[in-house]
C-alpha positions in Angstrom: 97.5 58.3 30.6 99.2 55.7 32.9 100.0 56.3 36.3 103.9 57.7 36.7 106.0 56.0 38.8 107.2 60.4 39.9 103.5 59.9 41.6 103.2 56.4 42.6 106.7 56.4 44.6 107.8 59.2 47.2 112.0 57.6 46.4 111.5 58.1 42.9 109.6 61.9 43.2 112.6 62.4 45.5 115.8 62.0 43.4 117.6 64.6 42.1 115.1 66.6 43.9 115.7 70.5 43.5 113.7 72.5 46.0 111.5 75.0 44.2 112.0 73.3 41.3 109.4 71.0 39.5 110.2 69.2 36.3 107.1 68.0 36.0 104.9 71.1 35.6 107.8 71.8 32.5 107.0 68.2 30.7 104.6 68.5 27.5 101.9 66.3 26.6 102.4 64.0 22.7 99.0 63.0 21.6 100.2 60.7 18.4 97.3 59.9 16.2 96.1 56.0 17.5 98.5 56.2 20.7 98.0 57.1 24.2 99.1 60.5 25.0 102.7 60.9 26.7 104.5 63.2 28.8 107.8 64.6 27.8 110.5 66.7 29.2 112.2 68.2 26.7 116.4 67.9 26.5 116.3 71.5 27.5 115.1 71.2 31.0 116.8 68.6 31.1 120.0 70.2 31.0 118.9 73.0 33.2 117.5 70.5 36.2 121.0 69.0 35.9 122.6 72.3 36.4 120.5 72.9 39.2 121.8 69.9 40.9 125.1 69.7 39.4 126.6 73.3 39.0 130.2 72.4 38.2 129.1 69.1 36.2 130.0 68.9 32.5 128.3 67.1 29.3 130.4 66.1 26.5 129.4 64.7 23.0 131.6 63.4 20.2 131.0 62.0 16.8 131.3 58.5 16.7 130.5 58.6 12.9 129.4 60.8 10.4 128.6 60.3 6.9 127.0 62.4 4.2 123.4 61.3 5.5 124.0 59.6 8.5 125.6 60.2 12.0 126.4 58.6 15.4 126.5 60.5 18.5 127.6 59.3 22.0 126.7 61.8 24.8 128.4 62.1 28.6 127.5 63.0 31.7 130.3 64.0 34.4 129.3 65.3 37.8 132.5 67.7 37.8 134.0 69.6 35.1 137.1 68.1 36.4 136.5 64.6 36.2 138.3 62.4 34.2 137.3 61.0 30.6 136.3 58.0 31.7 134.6 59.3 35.2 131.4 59.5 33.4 128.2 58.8 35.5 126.1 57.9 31.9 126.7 57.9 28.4 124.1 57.0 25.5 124.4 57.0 21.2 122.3 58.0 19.3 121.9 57.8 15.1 120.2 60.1 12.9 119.8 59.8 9.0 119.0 63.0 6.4 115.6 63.0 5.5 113.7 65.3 3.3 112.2 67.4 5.8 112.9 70.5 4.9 113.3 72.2 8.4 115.0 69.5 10.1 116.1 67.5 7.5 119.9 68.5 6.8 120.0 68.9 10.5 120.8 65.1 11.3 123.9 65.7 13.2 122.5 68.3 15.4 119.3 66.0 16.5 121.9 63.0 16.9 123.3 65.1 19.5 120.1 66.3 20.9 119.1 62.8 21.4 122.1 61.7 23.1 122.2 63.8 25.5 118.6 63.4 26.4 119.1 60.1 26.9 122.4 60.1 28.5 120.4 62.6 31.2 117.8 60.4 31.7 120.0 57.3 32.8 121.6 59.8 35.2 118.1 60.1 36.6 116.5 63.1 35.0 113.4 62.1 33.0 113.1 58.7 34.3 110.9 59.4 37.3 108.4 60.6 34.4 107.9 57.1 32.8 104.7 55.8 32.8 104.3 52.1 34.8 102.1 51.0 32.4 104.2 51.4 29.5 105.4 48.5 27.2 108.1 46.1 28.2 111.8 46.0 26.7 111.1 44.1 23.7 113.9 41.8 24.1 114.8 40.0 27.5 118.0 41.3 28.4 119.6 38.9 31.5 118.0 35.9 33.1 114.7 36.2 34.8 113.6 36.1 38.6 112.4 33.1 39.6 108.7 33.9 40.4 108.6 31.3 43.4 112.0 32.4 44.5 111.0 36.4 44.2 108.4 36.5 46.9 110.4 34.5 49.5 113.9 36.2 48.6 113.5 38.8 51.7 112.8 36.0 54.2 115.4 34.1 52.8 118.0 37.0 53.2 119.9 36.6 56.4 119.7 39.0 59.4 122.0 42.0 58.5 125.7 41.9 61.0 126.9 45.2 62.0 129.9 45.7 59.8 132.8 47.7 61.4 133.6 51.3 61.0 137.4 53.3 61.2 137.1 55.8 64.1 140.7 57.2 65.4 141.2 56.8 68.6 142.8 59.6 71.2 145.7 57.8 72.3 146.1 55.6 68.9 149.7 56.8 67.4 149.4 58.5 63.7 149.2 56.2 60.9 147.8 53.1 62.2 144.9 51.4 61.2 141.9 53.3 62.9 139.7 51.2 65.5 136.4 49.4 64.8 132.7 50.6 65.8 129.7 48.5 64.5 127.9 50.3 61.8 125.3 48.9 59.0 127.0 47.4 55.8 124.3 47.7 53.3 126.1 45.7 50.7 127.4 42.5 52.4 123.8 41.3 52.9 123.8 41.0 48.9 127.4 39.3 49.1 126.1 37.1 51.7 122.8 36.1 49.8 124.7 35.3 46.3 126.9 33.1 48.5 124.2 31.1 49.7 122.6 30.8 46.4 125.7 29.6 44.8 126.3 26.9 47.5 122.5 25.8 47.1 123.1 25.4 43.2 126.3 23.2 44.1 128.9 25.6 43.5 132.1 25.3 45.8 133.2 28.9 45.7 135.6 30.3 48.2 134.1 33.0 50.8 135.7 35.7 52.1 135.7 36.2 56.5 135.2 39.2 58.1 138.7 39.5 58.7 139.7 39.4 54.8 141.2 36.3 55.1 139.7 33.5 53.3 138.1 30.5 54.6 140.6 27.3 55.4 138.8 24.2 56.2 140.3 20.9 57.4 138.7 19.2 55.1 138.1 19.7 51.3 134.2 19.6 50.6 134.8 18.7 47.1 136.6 15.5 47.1 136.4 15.4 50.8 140.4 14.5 51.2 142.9 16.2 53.6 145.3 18.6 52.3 148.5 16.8 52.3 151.6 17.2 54.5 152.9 19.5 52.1 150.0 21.6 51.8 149.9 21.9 55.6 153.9 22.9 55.7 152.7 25.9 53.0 150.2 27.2 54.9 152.6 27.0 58.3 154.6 28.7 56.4 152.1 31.9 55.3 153.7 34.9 56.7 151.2 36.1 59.8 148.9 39.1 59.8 150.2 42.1 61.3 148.9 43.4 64.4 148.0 47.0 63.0 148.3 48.4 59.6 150.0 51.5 58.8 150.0 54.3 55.5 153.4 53.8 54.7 153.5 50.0 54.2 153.5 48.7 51.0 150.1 48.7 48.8 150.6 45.2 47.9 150.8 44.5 51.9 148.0 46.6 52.8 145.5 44.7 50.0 146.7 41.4 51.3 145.6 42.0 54.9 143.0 44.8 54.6 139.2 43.7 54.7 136.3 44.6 52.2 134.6 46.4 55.2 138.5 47.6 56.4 138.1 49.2 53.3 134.9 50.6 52.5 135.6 52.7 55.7 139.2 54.4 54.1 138.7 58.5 53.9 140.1 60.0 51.6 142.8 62.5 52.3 143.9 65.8 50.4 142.0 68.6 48.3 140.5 66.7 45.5 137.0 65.8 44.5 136.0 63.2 47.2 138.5 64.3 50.0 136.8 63.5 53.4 134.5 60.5 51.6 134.8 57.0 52.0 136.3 55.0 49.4 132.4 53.3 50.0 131.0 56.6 49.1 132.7 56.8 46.3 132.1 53.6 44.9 128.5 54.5 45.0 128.8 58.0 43.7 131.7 57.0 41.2 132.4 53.5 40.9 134.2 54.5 37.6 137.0 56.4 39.9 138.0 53.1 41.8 139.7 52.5 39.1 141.7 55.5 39.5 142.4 55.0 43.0 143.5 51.7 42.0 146.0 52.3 39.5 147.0 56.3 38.9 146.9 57.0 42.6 150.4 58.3 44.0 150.0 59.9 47.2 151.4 59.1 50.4 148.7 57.3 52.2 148.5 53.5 50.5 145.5 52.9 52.5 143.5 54.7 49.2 145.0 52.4 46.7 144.4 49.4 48.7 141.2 49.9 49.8 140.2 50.9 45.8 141.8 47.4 44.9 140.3 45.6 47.5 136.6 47.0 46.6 137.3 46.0 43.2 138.5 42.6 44.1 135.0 42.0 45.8 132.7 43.6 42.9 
């Protein structure tokens, strides 16, 4: 058997890492006449390894289609029962046809399921730490390729990493303005700042965002390499001016306008809910599917959450 990347890697052996709990020992070997022998974790520990890390999560299936001898199964994963039908962390189909096995074979719809799930679990990341490295390739390419030249010299190409800054209230800071700054790592604006270059390498005049939110506003255009006209400068005199603090209460239309990506990756989340005391950053790693929510359904009194949601989705 190949080497598995749950052996070769100590990040992949630790995620969704259950202490006194080892998938592994539970997987099952498939020897398949003419094929190399496999491992496989069956759907059922599956499920229970999820429940182990998840206790209040849910999984959801639902017929897509069903036929006489033929059905379609999409499968759910949701890290809280609660969670919204679209808050879904993974999803997968899956289609079974009646055969003429005569244990299984009526049993298409059931096994659709079964599948679904399965694989639905192992996008959430339980099963794929089992897969062997030396396994076979996707047999279509999906998305462009790396650039083998470009691959190896990517890291030194990648500029040194600014400390982004953080919300901290201050003690004499009255309530409901914008929280002060401290320097902390922004793991994601390294990426921004690294597609940025590579688009103005391929030629592409693209607009880029400063660390205050506001875009860039040069003199000169570098396309056609003409000043902005008398006109254009009387607009821009007349832009309405940041203001000096940002506050709850002001509009959310305001707030988006004037609040920065790393303004807003830094928002907590107020109330009782699901990701009160996280970062709207935190959530768009554990949940990107909820910034929508945030976004659009949220009604509470601190606009800062809808903002910052909007403005995170602006910049993905």
């Amino acid at each position: 058997m190949s080497e598995l990347l749950y052996n070769k890697s100590k990040a992949v052996e630790e995620l969704n890492k259950v202490e006194g709990f080892y998938p592994l020992e539970l997987a099952r070997v498939i020897s398949n006449e003419g094929q190399e022998e496999q491992r496989y974790l069956d759907v059922k520990y599956r499920k229970l390894w999820f429940r182990l890390v998840n206790p209040t999560g849910k999984i959801i299936s639902r017929i897509v289609h069903f036929t006489e001898n033929m059905a379609v199964v999409e499968a759910r994963i949701y890290l809280d029962k609660c969670d919204q039908e679209n808050n879904y962390i993974a999803n997968s189909f899956s289609q079974k046809f009646r055969t003429t096995d005569t244990q299984f074979g009526d049993k298409f719809l059931e096994m659709a399921e079964t599948a679904a799930i399965g694989r639905a679990l192992a996008d959430a990341g339980y099963g794929l730490q089992f897969a062997d490295v030396g396994e076979g390739n996707d047999p279509m390419q999906v998305d462009a390729g790396i650039p083998v030249n470009q691959g190896s010299s990517m890291q030194a190409a990648m500029p040194a990493q600014n400390p982004a800054p953080t919300m901290q209230q201050t003690p004499n800071q009255p309530a409901g303005a914008m929280p002060a700054f401290q320097p902390q790592a922004m793991p994601g604006q390294q990426m921004m700042e690294q597609f940025y270059q590579e688009a103005q390498a391929n030629g592409n005049t693209i607009s880029r965002a400063t660390g205050s939110g506001q875009m860039t506003n040069p003199v000169m255009s570098s396309a056609s390499g003409v000043a902005p006209t008398m006109q254009q400068i009387s607009h821009q005199q007349q832009m309405p001016s940041k203001p000096q603090s940002l506050a709850p209460n002001m509009p959310v239309e305001e707030l988006v306008k004037w609040m920065s990506y790393e303004q807003a990756i830094q928002v907590a989340i107020t109330g009782k809910g699901k990701f009160s005391g996280k970062t709207m950053g935190q959530v768009a790693m554990e949940s990107p599917s909820s910034l929508q929510w945030f976004a659009e359904q949220y009604h509470g009194q601190n606009h800062f959450i809808p903002a910052a949601a909007r403005v995170i989705l602006a910049k993905a």
